[in-house]
mmCIF file of the N, C-alpha and C atoms, coordinates in Angstrom:
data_MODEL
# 
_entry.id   MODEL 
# 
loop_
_atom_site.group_PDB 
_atom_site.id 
_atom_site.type_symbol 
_atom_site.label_atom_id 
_atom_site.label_alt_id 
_atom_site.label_comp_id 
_atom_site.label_asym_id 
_atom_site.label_entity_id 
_atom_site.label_seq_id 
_atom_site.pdbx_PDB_ins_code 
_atom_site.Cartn_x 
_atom_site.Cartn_y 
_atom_site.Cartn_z 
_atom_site.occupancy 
_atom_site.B_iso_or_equiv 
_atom_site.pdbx_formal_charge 
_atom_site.auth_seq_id 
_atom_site.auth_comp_id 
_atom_site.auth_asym_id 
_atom_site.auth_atom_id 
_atom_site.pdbx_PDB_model_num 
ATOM 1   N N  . UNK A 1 1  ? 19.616 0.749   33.047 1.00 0.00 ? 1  UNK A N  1 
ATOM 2   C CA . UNK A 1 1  ? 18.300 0.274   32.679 1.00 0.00 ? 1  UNK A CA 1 
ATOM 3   C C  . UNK A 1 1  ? 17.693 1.162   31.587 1.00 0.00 ? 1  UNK A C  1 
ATOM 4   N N  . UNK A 1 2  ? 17.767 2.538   31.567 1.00 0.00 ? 2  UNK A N  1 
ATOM 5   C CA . UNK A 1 2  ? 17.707 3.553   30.872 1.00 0.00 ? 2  UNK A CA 1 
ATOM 6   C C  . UNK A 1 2  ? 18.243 3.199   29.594 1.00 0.00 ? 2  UNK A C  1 
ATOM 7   N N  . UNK A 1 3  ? 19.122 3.005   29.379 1.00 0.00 ? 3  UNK A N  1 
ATOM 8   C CA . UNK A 1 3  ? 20.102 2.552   28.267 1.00 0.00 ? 3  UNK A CA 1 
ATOM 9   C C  . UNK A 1 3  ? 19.922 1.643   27.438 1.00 0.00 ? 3  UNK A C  1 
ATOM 10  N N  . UNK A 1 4  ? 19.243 0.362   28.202 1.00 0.00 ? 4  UNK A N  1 
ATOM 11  C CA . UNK A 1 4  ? 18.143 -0.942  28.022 1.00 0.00 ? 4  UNK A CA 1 
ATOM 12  C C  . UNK A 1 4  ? 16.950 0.012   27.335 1.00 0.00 ? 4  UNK A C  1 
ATOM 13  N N  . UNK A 1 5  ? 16.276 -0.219  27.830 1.00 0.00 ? 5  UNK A N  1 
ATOM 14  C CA . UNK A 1 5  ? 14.838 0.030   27.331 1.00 0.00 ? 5  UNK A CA 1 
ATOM 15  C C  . UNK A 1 5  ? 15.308 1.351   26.017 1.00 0.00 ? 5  UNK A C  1 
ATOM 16  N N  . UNK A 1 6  ? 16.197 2.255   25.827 1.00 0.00 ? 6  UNK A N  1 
ATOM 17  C CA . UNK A 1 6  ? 16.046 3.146   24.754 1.00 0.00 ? 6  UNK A CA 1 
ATOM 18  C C  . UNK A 1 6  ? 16.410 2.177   23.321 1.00 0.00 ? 6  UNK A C  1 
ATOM 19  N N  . UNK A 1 7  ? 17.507 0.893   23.802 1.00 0.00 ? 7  UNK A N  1 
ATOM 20  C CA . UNK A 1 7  ? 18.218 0.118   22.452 1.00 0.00 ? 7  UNK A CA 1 
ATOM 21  C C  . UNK A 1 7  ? 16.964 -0.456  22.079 1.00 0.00 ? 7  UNK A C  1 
ATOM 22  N N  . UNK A 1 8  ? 16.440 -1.289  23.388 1.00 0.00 ? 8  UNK A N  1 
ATOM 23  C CA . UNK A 1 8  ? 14.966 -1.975  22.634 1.00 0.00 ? 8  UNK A CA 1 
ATOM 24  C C  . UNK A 1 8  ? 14.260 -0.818  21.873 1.00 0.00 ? 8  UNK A C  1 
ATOM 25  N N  . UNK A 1 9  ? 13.777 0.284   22.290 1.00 0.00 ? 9  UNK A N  1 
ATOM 26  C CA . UNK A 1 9  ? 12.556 0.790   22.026 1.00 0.00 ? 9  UNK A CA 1 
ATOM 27  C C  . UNK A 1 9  ? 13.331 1.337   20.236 1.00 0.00 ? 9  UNK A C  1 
ATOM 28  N N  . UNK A 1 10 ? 14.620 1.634   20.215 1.00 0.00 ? 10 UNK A N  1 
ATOM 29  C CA . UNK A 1 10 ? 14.883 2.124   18.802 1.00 0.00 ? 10 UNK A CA 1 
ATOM 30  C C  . UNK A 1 10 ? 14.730 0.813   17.877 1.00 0.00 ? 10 UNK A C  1 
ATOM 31  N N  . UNK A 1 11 ? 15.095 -0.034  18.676 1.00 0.00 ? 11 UNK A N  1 
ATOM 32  C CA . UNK A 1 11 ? 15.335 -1.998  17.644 1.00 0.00 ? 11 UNK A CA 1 
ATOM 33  C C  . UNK A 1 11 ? 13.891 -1.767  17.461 1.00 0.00 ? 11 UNK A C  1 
ATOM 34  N N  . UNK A 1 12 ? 12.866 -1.506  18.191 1.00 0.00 ? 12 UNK A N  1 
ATOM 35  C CA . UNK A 1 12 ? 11.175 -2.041  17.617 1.00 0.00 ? 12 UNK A CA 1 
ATOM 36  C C  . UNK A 1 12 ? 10.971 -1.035  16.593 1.00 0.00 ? 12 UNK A C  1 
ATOM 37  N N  . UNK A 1 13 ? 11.308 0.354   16.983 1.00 0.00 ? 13 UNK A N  1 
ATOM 38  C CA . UNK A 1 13 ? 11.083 1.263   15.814 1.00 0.00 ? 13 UNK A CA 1 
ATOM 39  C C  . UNK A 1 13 ? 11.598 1.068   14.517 1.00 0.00 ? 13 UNK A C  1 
ATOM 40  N N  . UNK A 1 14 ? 12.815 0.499   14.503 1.00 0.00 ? 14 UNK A N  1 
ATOM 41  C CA . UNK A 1 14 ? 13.184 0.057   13.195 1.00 0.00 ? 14 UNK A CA 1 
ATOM 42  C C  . UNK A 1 14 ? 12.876 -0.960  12.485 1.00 0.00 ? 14 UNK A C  1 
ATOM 43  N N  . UNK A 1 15 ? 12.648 -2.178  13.265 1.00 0.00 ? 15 UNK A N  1 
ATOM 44  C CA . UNK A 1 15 ? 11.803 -3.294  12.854 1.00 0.00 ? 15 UNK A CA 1 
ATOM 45  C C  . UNK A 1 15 ? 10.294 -3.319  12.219 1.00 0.00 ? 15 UNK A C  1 
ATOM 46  N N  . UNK A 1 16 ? 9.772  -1.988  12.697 1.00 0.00 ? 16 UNK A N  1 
ATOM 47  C CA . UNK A 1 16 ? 8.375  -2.096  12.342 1.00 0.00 ? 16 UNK A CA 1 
ATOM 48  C C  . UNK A 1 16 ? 8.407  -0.721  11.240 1.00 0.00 ? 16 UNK A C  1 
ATOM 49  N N  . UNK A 1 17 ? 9.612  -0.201  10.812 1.00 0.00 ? 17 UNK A N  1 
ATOM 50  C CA . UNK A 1 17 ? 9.207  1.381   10.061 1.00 0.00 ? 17 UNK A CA 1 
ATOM 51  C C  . UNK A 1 17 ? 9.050  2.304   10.462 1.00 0.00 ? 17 UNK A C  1 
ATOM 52  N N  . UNK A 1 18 ? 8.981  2.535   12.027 1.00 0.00 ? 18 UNK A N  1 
ATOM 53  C CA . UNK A 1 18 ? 7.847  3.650   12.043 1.00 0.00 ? 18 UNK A CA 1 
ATOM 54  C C  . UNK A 1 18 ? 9.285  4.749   12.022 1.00 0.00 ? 18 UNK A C  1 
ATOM 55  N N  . UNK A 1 19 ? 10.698 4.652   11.854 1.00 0.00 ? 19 UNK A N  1 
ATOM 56  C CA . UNK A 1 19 ? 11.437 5.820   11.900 1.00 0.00 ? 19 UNK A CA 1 
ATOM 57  C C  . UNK A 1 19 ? 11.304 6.407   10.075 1.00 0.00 ? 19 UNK A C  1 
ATOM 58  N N  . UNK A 1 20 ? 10.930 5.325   9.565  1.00 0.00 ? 20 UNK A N  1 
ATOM 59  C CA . UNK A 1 20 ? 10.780 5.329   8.091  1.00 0.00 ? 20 UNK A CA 1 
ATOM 60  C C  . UNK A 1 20 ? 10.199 7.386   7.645  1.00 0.00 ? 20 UNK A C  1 
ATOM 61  N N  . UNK A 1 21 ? 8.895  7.620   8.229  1.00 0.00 ? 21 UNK A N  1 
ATOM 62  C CA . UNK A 1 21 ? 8.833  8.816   8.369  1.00 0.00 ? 21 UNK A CA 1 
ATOM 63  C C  . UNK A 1 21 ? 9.176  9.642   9.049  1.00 0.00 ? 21 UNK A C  1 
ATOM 64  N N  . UNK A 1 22 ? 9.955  9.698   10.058 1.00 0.00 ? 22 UNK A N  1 
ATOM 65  C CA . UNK A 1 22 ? 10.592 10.343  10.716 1.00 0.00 ? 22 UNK A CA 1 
ATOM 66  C C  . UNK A 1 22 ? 11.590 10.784  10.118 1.00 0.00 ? 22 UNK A C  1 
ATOM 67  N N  . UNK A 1 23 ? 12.386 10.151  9.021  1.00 0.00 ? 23 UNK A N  1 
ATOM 68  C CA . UNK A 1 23 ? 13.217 10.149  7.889  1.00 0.00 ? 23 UNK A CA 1 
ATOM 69  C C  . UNK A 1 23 ? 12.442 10.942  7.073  1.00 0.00 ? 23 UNK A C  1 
ATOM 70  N N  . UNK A 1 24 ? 11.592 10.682  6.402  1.00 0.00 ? 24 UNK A N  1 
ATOM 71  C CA . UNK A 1 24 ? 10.858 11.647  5.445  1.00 0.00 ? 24 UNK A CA 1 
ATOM 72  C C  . UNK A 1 24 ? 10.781 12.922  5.589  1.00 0.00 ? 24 UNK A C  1 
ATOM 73  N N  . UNK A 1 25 ? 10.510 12.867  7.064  1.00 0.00 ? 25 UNK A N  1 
ATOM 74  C CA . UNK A 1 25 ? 10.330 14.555  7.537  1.00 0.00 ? 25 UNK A CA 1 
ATOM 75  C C  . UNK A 1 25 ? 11.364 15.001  7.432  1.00 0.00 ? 25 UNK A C  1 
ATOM 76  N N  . UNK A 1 26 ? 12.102 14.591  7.954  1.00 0.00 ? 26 UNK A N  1 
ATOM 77  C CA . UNK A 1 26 ? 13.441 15.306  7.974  1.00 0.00 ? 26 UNK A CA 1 
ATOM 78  C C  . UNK A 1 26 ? 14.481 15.926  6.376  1.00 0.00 ? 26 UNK A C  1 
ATOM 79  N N  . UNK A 1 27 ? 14.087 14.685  5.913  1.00 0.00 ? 27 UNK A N  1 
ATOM 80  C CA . UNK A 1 27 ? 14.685 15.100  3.910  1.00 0.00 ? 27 UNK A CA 1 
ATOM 81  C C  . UNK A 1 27 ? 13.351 16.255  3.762  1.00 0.00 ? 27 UNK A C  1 
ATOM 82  N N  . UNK A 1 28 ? 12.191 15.838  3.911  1.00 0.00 ? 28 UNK A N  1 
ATOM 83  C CA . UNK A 1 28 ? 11.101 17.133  3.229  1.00 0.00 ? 28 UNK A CA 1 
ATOM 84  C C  . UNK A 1 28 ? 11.829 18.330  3.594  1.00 0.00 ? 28 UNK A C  1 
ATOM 85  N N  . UNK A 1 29 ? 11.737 18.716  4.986  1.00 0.00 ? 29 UNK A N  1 
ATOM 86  C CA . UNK A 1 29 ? 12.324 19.975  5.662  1.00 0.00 ? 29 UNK A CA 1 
ATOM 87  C C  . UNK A 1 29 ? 13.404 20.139  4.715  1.00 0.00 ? 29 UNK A C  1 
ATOM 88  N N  . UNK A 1 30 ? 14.140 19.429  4.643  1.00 0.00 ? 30 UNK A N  1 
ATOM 89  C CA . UNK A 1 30 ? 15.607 20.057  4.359  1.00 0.00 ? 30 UNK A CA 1 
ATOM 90  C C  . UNK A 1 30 ? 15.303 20.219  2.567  1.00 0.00 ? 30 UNK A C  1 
ATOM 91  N N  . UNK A 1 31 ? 14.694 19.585  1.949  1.00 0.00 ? 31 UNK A N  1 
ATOM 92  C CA . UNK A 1 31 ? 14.732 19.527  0.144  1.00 0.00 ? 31 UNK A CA 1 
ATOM 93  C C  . UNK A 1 31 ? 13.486 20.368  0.083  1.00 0.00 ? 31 UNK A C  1 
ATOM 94  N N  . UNK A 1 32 ? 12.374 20.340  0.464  1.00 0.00 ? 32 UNK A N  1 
ATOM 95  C CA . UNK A 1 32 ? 11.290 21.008  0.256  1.00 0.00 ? 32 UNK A CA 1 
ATOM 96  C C  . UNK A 1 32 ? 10.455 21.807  1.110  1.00 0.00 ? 32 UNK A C  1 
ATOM 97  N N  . UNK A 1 33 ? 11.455 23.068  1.739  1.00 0.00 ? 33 UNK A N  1 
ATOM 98  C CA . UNK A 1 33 ? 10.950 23.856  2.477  1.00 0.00 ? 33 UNK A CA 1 
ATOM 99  C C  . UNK A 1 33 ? 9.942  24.642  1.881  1.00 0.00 ? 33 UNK A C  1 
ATOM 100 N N  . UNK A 1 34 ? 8.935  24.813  2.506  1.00 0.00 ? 34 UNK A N  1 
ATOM 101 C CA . UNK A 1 34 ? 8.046  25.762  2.363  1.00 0.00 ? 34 UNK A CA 1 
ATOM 102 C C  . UNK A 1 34 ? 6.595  25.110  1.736  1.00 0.00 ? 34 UNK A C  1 
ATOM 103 N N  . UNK A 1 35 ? 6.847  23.736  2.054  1.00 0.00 ? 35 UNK A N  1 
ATOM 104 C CA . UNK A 1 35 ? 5.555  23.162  1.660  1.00 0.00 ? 35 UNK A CA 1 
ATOM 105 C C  . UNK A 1 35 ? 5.259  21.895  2.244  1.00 0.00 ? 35 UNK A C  1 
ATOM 106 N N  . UNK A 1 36 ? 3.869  21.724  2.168  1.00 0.00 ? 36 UNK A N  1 
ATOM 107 C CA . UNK A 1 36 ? 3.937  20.682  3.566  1.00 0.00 ? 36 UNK A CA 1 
ATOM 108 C C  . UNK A 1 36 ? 3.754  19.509  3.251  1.00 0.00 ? 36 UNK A C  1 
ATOM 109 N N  . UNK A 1 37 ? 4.383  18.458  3.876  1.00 0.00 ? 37 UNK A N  1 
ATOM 110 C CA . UNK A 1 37 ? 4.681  17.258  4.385  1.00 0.00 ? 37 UNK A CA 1 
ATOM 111 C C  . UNK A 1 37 ? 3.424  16.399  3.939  1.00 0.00 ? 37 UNK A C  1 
ATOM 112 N N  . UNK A 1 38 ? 3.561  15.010  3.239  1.00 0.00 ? 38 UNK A N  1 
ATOM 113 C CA . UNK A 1 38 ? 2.518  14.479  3.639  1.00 0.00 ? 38 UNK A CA 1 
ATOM 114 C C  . UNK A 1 38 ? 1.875  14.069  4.726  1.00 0.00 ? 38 UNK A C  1 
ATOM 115 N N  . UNK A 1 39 ? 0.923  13.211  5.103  1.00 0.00 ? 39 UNK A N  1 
ATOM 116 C CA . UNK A 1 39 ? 0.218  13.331  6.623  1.00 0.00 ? 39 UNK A CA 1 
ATOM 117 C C  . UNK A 1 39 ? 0.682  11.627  6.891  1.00 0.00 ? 39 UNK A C  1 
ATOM 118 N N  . UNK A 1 40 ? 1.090  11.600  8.098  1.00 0.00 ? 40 UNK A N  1 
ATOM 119 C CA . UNK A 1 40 ? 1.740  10.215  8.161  1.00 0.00 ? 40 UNK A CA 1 
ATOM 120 C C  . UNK A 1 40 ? 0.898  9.034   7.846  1.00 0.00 ? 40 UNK A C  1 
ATOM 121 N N  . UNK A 1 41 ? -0.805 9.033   7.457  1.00 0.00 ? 41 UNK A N  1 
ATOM 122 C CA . UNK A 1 41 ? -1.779 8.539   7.323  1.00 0.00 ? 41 UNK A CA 1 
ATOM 123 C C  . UNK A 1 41 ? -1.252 8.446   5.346  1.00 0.00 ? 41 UNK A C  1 
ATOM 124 N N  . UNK A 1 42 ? -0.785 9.164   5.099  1.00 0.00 ? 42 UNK A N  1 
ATOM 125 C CA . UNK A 1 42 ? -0.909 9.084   3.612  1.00 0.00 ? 42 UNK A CA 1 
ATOM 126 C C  . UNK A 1 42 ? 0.436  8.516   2.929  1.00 0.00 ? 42 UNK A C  1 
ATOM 127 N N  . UNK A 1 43 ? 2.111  8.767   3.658  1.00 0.00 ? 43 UNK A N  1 
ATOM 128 C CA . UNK A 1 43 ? 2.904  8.247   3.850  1.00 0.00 ? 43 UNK A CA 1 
ATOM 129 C C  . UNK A 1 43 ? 2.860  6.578   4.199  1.00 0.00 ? 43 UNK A C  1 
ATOM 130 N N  . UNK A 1 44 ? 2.084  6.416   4.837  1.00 0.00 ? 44 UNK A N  1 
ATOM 131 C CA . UNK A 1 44 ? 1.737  4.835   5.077  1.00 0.00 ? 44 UNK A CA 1 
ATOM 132 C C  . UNK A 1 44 ? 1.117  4.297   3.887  1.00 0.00 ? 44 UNK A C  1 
ATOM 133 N N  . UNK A 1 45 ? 0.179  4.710   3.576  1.00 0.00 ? 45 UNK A N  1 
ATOM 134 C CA . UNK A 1 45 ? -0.103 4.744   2.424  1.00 0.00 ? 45 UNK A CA 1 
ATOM 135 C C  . UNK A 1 45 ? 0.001  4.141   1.371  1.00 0.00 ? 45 UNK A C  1 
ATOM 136 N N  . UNK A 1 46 ? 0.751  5.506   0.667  1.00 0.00 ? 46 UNK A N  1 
ATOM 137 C CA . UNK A 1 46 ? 1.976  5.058   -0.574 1.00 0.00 ? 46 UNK A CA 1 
ATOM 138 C C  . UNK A 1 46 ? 3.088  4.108   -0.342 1.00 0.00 ? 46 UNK A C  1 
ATOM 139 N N  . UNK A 1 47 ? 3.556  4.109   0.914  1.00 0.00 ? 47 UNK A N  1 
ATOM 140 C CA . UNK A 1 47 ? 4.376  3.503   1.273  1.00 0.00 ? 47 UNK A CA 1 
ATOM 141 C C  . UNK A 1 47 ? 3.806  1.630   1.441  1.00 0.00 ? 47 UNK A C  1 
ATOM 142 N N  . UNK A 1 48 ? 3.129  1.965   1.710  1.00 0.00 ? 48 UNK A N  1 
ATOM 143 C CA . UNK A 1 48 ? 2.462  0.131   1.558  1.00 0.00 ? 48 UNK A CA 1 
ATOM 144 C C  . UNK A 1 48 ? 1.800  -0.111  -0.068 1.00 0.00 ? 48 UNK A C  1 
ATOM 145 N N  . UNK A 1 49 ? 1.444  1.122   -0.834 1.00 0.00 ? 49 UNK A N  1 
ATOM 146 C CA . UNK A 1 49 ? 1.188  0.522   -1.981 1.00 0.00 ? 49 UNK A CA 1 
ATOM 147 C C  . UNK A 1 49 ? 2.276  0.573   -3.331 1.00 0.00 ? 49 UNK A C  1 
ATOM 148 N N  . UNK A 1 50 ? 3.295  0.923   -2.594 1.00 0.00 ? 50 UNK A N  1 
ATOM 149 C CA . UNK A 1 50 ? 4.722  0.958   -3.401 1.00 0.00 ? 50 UNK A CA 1 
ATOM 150 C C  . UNK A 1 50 ? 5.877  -0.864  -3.043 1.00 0.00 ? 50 UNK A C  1 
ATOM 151 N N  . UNK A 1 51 ? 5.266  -0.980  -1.443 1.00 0.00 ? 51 UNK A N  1 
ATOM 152 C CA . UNK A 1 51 ? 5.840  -2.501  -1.111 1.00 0.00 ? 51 UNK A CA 1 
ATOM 153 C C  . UNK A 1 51 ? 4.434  -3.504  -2.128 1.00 0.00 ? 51 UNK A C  1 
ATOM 154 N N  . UNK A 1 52 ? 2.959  -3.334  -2.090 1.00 0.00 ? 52 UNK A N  1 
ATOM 155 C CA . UNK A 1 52 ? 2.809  -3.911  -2.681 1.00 0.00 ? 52 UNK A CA 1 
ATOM 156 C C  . UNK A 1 52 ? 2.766  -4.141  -5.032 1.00 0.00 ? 52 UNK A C  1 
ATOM 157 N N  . UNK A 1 53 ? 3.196  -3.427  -5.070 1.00 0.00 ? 53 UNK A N  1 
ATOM 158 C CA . UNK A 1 53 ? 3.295  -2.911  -6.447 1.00 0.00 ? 53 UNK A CA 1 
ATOM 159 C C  . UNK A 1 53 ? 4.929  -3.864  -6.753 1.00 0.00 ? 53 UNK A C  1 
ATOM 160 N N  . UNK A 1 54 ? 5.414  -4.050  -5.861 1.00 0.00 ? 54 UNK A N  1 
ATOM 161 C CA . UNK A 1 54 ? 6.628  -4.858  -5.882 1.00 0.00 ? 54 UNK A CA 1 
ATOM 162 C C  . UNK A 1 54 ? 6.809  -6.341  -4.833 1.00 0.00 ? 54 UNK A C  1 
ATOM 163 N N  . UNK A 1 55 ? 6.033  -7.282  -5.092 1.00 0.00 ? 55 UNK A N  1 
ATOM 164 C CA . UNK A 1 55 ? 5.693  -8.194  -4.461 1.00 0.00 ? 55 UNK A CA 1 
ATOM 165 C C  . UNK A 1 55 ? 7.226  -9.413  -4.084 1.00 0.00 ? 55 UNK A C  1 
ATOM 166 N N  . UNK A 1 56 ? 8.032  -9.168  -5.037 1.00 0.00 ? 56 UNK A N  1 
ATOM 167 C CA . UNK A 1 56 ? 9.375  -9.854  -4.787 1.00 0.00 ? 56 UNK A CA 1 
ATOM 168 C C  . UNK A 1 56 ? 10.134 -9.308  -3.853 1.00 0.00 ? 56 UNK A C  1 
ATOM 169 N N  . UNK A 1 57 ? 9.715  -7.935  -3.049 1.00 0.00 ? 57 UNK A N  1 
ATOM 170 C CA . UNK A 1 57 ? 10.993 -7.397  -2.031 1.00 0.00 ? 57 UNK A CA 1 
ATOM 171 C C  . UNK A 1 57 ? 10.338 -7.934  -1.099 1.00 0.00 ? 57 UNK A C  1 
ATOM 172 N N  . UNK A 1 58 ? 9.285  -8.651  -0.825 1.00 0.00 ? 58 UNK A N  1 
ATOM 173 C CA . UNK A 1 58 ? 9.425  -9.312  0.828  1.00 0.00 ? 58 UNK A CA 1 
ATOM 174 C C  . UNK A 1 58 ? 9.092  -10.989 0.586  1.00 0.00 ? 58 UNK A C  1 
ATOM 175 N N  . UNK A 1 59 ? 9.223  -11.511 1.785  1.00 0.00 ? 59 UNK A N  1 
ATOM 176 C CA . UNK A 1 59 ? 9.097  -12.418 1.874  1.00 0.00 ? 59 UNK A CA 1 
ATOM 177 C C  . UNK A 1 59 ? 8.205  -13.321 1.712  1.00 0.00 ? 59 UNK A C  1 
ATOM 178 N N  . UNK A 1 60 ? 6.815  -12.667 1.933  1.00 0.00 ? 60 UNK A N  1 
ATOM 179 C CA . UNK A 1 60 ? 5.543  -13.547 2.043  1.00 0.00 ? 60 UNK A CA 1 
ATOM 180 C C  . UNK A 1 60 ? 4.716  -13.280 1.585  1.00 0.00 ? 60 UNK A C  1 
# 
């Protein structure tokens, strides 16, 4: 059941982005130590005004 609920809970995380920064963090740490991270408030952000600045990569 354990096993269940972790596949769902990673399938929703990926479906909706939210590992998207979890990824970020992880390249920052490793490429740009010693300085900090954007704030996941600001990552969302850019990140939604970079999907809209390119209106042909989605669907609707």
């Amino acid at each position: 059941m354990i096993r269940l609920w972790n596949g769902v809970r990673w399938y929703l995380r990926e479906l909706t982005g939210e590992t998207q920064y979890d990824r970020y963090l992880e390249r920052h740490a490793r490429e740009h130590a010693g300085t900090a991270p954007l704030s996941r408030r600001e990552f969302e952000r850019r990140r939604i005004d970079r999907a809209d600045a390119r209106p042909g990569s989605r669907c609707c």
